[in-house]
C-alpha positions in Angstrom: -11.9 -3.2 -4.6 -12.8 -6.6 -5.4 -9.6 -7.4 -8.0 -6.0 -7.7 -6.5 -3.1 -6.2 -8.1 0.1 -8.3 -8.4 3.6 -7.0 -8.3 6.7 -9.5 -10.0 9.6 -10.2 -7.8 13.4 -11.5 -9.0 15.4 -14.2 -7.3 16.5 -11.3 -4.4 12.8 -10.1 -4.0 13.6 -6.9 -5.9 11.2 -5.8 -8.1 11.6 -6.7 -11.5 12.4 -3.8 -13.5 8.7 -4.1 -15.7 6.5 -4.2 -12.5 6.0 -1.2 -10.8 2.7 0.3 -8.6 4.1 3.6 -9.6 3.3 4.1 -12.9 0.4 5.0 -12.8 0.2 8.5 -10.4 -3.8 8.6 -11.0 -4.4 5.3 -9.4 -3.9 1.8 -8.6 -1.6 -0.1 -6.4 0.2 -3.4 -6.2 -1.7 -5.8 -3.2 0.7 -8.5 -3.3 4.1 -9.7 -5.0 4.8 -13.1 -6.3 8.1 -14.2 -8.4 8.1 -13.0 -11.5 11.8 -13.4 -13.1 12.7 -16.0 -15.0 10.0 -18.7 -14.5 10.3 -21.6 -15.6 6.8 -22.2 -17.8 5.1 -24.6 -20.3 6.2 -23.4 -23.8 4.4 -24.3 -27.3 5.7 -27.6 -29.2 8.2 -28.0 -30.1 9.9 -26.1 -27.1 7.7 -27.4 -24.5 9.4 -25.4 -21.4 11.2 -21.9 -21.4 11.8 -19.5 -18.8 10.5 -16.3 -18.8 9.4 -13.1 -17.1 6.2 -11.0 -16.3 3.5 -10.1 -13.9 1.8 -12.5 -15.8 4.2 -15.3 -14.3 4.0 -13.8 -10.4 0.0 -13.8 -10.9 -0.3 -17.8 -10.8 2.0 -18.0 -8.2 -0.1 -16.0 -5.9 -3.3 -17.8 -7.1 -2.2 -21.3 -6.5 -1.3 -19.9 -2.7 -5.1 -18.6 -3.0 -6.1 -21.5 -3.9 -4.2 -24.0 -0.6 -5.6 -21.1 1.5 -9.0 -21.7 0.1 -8.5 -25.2 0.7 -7.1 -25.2 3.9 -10.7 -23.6 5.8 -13.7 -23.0 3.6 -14.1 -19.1 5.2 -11.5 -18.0 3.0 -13.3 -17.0 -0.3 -13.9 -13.5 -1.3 -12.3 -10.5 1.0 -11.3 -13.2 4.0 -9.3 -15.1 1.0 -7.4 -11.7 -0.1 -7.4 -10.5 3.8 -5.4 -13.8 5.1 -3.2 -13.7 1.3 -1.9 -9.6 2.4 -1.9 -10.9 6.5 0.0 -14.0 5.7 2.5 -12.0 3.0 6.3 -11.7 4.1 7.0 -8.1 4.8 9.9 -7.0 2.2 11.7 -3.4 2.4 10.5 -2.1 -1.1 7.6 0.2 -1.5 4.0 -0.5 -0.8 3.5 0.7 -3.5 5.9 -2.0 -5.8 5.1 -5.2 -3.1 1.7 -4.0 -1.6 1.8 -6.2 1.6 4.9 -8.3 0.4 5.6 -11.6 -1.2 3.0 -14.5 -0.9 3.2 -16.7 1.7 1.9 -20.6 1.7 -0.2 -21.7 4.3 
């Protein structure tokens, strides 16, 4: 209850094809969606930047948006912090269960 699960997102807001809520029918959902496609990220010398894909990309999306909410009023930390990220989130039509509330919104 106290961990939020991120979804990855393409250029379209589609989910990407390795991110899905559903996999697992025993439990466990998506909370939130950030992108997740072909991000461009800091690379090992001597490539220094490449783009690439994963959940892994979409997670620091959606805690750099946790962390200007955080900033913006110190009563967001905790459950008001993932309360106003899921209240805040724009509503996509893909399941709850890919998106959970939708993709991150900026404060």
């Amino acid at each position: 209850p106290s961990t939020m699960a991120v979804g990855a997102l393409d250029r379209e807001c589609k989910v990407a094809w390795f991110s899905c809520g559903g996999l697992n029918p025993d439990g466990g959902q998506v909370d939130i969606a950030g992108p997740g496609v072909d991000i461009h990220s800091s690379w090992p010398r001597p490539t220094l930047y490449k783009s690439i894909s994963g959940t892994s990309m979409a997670t620091p999306h959606v805690a750099g948006i946790a962390a200007l909410w955080a900033e913006c009023d110190a009563q967001f930390r905790g459950r008001a912090l993932m309360s106003i990220l899921t209240q805040s989130a724009r509503r996509l039509a893909r399941p709850a269960r890919d998106v959970g509330a939708g993709l991150v919104q900026a404060p």
